[in-house]
BAFI-3210 file (N, C-alpha, C; in Angstrom, 3 decimals, decimal comma, padded with zeros to 6 digits):
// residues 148
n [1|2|3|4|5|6|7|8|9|10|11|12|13|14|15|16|17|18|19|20|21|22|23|24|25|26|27|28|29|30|31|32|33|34|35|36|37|38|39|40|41|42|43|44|45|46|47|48|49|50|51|52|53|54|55|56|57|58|59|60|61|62|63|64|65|66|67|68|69|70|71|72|73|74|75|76|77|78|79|80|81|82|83|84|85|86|87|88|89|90|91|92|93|94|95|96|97|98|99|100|101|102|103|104|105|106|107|108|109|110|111|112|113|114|115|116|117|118|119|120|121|122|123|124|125|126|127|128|129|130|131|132|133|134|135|136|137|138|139|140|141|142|143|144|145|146|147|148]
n.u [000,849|000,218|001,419|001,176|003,496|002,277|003,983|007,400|008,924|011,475|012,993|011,578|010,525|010,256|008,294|005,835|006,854|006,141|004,993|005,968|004,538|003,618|000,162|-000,816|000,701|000,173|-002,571|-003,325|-001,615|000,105|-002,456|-004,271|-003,190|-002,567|-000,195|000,028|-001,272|-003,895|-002,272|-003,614|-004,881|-006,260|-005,531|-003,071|-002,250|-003,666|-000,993|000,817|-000,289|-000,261|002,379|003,513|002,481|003,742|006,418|006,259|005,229|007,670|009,515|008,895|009,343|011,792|012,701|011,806|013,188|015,927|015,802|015,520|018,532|019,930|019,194|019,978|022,833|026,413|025,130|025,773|025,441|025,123|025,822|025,541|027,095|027,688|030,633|033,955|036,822|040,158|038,110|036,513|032,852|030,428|028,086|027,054|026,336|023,631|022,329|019,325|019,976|020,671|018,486|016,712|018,070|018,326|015,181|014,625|015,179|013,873|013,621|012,785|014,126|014,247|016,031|017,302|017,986|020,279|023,411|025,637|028,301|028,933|028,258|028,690|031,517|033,203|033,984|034,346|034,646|032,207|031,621|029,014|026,891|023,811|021,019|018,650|016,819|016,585|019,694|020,267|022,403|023,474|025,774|026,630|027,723|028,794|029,397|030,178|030,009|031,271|029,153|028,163]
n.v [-001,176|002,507|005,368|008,518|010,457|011,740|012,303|012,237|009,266|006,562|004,563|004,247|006,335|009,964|013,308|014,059|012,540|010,161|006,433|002,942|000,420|-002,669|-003,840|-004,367|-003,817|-001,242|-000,568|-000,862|000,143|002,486|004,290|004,233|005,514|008,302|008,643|008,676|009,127|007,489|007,191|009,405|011,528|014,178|013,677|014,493|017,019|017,881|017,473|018,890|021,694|021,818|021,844|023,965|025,893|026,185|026,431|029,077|030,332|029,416|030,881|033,643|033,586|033,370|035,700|037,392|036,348|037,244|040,137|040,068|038,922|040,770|042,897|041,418|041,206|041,681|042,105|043,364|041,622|041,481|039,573|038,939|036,622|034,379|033,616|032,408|031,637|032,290|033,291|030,798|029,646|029,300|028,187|027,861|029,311|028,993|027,977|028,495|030,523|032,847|032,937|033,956|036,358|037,240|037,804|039,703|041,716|042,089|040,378|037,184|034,598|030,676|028,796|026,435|027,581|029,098|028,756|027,030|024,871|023,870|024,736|027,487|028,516|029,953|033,918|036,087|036,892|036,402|035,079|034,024|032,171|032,890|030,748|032,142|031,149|028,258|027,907|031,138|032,561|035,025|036,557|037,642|039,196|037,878|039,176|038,272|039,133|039,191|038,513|041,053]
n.w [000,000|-000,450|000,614|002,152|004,135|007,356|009,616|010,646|010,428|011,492|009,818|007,972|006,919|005,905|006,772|004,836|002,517|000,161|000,528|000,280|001,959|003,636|003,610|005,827|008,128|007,558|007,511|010,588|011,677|010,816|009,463|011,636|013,799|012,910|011,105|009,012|005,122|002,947|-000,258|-002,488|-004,974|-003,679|-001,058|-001,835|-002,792|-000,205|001,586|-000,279|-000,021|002,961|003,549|001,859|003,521|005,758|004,583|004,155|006,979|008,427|006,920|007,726|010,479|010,454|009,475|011,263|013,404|012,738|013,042|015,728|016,233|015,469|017,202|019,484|018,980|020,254|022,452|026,197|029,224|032,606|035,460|039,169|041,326|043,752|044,813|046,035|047,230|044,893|042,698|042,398|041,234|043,959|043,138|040,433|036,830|035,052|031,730|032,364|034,109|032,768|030,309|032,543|033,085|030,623|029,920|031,532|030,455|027,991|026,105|024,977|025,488|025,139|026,860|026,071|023,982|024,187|024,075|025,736|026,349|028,816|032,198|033,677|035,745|036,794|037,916|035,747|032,421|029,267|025,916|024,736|022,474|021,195|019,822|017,956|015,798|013,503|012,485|012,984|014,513|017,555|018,992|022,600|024,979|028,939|031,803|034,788|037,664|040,915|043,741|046,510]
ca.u [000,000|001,071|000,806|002,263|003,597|002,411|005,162|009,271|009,231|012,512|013,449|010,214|010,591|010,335|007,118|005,550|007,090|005,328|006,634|005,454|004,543|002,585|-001,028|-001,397|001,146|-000,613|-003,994|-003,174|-000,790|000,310|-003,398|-004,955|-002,148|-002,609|000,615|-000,022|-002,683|-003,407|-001,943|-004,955|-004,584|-006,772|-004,000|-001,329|-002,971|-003,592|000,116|001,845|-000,619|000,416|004,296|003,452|001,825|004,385|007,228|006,238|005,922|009,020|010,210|008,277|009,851|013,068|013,200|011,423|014,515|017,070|015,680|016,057|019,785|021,101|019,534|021,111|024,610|027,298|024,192|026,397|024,998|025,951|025,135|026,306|026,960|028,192|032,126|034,640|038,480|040,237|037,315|035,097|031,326|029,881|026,871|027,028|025,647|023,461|021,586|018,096|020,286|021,145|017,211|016,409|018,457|017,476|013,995|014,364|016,068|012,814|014,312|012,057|014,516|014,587|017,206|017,503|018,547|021,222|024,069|026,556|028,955|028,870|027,387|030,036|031,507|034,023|033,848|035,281|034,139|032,284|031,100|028,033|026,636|022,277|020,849|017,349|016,398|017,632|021,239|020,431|022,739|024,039|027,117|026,526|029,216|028,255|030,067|029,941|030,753|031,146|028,183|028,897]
ca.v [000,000|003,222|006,131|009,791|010,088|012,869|012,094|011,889|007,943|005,961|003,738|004,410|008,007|011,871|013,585|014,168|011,566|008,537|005,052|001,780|-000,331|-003,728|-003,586|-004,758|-002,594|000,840|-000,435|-001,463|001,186|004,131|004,877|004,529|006,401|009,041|008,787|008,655|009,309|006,919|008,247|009,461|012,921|014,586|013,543|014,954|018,428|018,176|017,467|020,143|022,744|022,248|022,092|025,257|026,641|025,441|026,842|030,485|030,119|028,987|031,962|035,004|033,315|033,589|037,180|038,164|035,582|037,243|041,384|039,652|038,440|041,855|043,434|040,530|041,227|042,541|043,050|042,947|041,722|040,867|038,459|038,878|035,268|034,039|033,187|031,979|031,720|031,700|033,439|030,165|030,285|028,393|027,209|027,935|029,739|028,363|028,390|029,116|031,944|033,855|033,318|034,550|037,738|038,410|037,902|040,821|043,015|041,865|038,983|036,104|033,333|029,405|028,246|025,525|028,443|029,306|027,301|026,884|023,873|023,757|025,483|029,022|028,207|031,198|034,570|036,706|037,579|035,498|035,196|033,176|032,276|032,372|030,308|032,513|029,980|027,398|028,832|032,133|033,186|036,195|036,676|038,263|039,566|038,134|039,256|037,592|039,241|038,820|039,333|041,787]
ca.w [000,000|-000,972|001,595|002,393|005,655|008,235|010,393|010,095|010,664|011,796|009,155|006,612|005,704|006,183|006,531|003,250|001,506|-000,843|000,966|000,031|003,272|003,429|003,822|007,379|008,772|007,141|008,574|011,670|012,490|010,462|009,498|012,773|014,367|012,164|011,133|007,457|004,625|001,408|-001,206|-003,756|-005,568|-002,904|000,162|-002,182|-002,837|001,050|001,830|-000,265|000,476|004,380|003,242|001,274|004,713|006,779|004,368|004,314|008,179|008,722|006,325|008,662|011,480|009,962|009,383|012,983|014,108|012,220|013,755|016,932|016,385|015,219|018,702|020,359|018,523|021,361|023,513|027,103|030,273|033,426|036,445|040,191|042,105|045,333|044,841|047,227|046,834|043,657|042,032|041,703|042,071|044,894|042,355|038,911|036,184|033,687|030,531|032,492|034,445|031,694|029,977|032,972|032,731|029,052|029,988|032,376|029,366|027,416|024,916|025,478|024,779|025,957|027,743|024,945|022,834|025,048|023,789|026,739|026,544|030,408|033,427|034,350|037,460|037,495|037,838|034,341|031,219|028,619|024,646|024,690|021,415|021,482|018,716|017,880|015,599|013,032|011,805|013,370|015,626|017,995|020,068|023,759|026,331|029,349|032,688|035,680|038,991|042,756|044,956|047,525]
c.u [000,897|000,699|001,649|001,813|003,341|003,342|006,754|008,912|010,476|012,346|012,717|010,641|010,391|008,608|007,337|005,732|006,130|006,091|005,634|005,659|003,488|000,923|-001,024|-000,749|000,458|-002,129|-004,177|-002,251|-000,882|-001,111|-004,062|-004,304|-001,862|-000,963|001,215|-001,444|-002,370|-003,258|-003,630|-004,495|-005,538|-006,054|-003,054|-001,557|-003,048|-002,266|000,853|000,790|000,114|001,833|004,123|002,979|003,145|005,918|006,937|005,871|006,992|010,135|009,946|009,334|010,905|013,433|012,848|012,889|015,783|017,328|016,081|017,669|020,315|020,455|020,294|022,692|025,093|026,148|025,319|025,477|026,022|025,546|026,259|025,764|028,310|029,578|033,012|036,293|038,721|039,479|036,388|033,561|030,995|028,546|027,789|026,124|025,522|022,828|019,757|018,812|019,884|019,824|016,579|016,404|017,983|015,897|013,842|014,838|014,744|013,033|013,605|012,613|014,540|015,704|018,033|018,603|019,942|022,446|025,930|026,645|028,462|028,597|028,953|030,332|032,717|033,548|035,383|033,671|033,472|031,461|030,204|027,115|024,802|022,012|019,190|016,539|017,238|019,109|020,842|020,662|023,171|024,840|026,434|027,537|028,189|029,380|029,658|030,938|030,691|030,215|028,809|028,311]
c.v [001,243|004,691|007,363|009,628|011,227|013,132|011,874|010,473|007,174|004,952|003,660|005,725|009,176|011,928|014,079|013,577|010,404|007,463|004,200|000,495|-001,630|-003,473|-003,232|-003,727|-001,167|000,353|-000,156|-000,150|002,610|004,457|005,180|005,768|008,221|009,734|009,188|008,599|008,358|007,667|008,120|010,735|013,919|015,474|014,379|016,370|018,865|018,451|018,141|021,023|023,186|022,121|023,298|026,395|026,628|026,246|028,477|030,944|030,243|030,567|033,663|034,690|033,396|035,004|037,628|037,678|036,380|039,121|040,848|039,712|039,938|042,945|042,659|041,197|041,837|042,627|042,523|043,070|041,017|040,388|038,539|037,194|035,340|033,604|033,100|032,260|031,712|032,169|032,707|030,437|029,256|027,585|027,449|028,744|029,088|028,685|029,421|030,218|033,123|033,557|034,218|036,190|038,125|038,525|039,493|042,418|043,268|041,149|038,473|034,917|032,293|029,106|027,293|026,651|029,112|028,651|027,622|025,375|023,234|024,373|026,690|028,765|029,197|032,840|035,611|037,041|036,518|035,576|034,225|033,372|031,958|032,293|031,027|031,585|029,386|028,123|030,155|032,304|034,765|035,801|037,541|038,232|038,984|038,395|038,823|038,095|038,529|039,045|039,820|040,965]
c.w [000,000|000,107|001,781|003,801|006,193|009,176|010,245|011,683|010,950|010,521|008,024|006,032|006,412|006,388|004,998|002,317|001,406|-000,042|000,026|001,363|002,906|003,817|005,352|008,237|008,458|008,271|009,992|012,597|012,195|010,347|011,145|013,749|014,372|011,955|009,559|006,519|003,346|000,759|-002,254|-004,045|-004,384|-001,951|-000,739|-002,253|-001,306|001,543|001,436|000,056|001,841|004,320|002,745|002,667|005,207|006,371|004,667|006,054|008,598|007,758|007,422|009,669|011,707|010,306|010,893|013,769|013,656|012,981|015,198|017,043|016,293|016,669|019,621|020,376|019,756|022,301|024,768|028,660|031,547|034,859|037,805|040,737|043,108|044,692|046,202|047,022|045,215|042,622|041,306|042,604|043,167|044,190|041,257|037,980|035,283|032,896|031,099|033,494|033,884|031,072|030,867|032,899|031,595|029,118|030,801|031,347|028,232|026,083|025,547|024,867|025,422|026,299|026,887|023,937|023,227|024,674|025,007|026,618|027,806|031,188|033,603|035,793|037,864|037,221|036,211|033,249|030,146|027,176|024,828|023,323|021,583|020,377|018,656|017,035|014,474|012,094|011,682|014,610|015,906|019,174|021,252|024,722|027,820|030,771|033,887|036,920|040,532|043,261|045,953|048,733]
res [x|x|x|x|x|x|x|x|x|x|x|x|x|x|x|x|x|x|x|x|x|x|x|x|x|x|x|x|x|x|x|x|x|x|x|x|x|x|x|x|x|x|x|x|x|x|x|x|x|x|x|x|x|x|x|x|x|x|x|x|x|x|x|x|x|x|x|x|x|x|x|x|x|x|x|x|x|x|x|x|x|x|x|x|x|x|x|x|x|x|x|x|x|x|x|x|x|x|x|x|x|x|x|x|x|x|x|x|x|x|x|x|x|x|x|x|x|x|x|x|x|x|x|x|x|x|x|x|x|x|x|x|x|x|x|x|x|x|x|x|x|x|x|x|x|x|x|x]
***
């Protein structure tokens, strides 16, 4: 049976793509699942329309993502924490820190988007790269002092 897939499948296929699966499996699974539609000219008219939706989406979202990044650029902030000897922190700073802080600047970014290797556990200076969305990024200074 011949079927387009609504779903990105493991080992069958992408969304949107034509597969060719055995009967029993489409019945039994992908249809009920709603994981997939038979193919008929109907389904296919259905399926690029919402790829055609879905692309010019994904294009708006782009550009709003991309005004974002160039206020991001250099934006410099900076975060007081508890430190001890040596200038390490007694916690750490992390990704939902620093959302935090830009949330308070009025950036509304996820923490996800945040891209820190590892948690900041000293006090200094630091380039942190925030991914606004897919291969749009911005650089940010962020500084990290002593609490008094």
């Amino acid at each position: 049976m011949e079927l387009i897939l609504l779903k990105d499948l493991e080992k069958i296929g992408r969304k949107g793509q034509v597969v060719r699966v055995r009967d029993g499996y489409a019945r039994n699974f992908l249809l009920p699942q709603k994981a997939a539609l038979p193919l008929t000219q109907a389904n296919e008219r259905f399926v690029a329309d919402q790829k055609a939706r879905a692309e010019k989406r994904a294009k708006i979202e782009r550009v709003k993502a991309q005004e974002i990044a160039k206020k991001l650029e250099g934006l410099k902030i900076s975060i007081e924490a508890a430190a001890g000897e040596q200038d390490k922190l007694f916690g750490s700073v992390t990704a939902e820190d620093i959302s935090k802080l830009l949330g308070e600047k009025g950036y509304q970014l996820d923490r996800r988007q945040i891209l820190l290797k590892e948690p900041i556990r000293s006090l200094g200076e630091y380039t942190l790269t925030v991914e606004v969305f897919t291969q749009v990024r911005a650089n940010i200074q962020l500084t990290v002092l002593k609490a008094a």
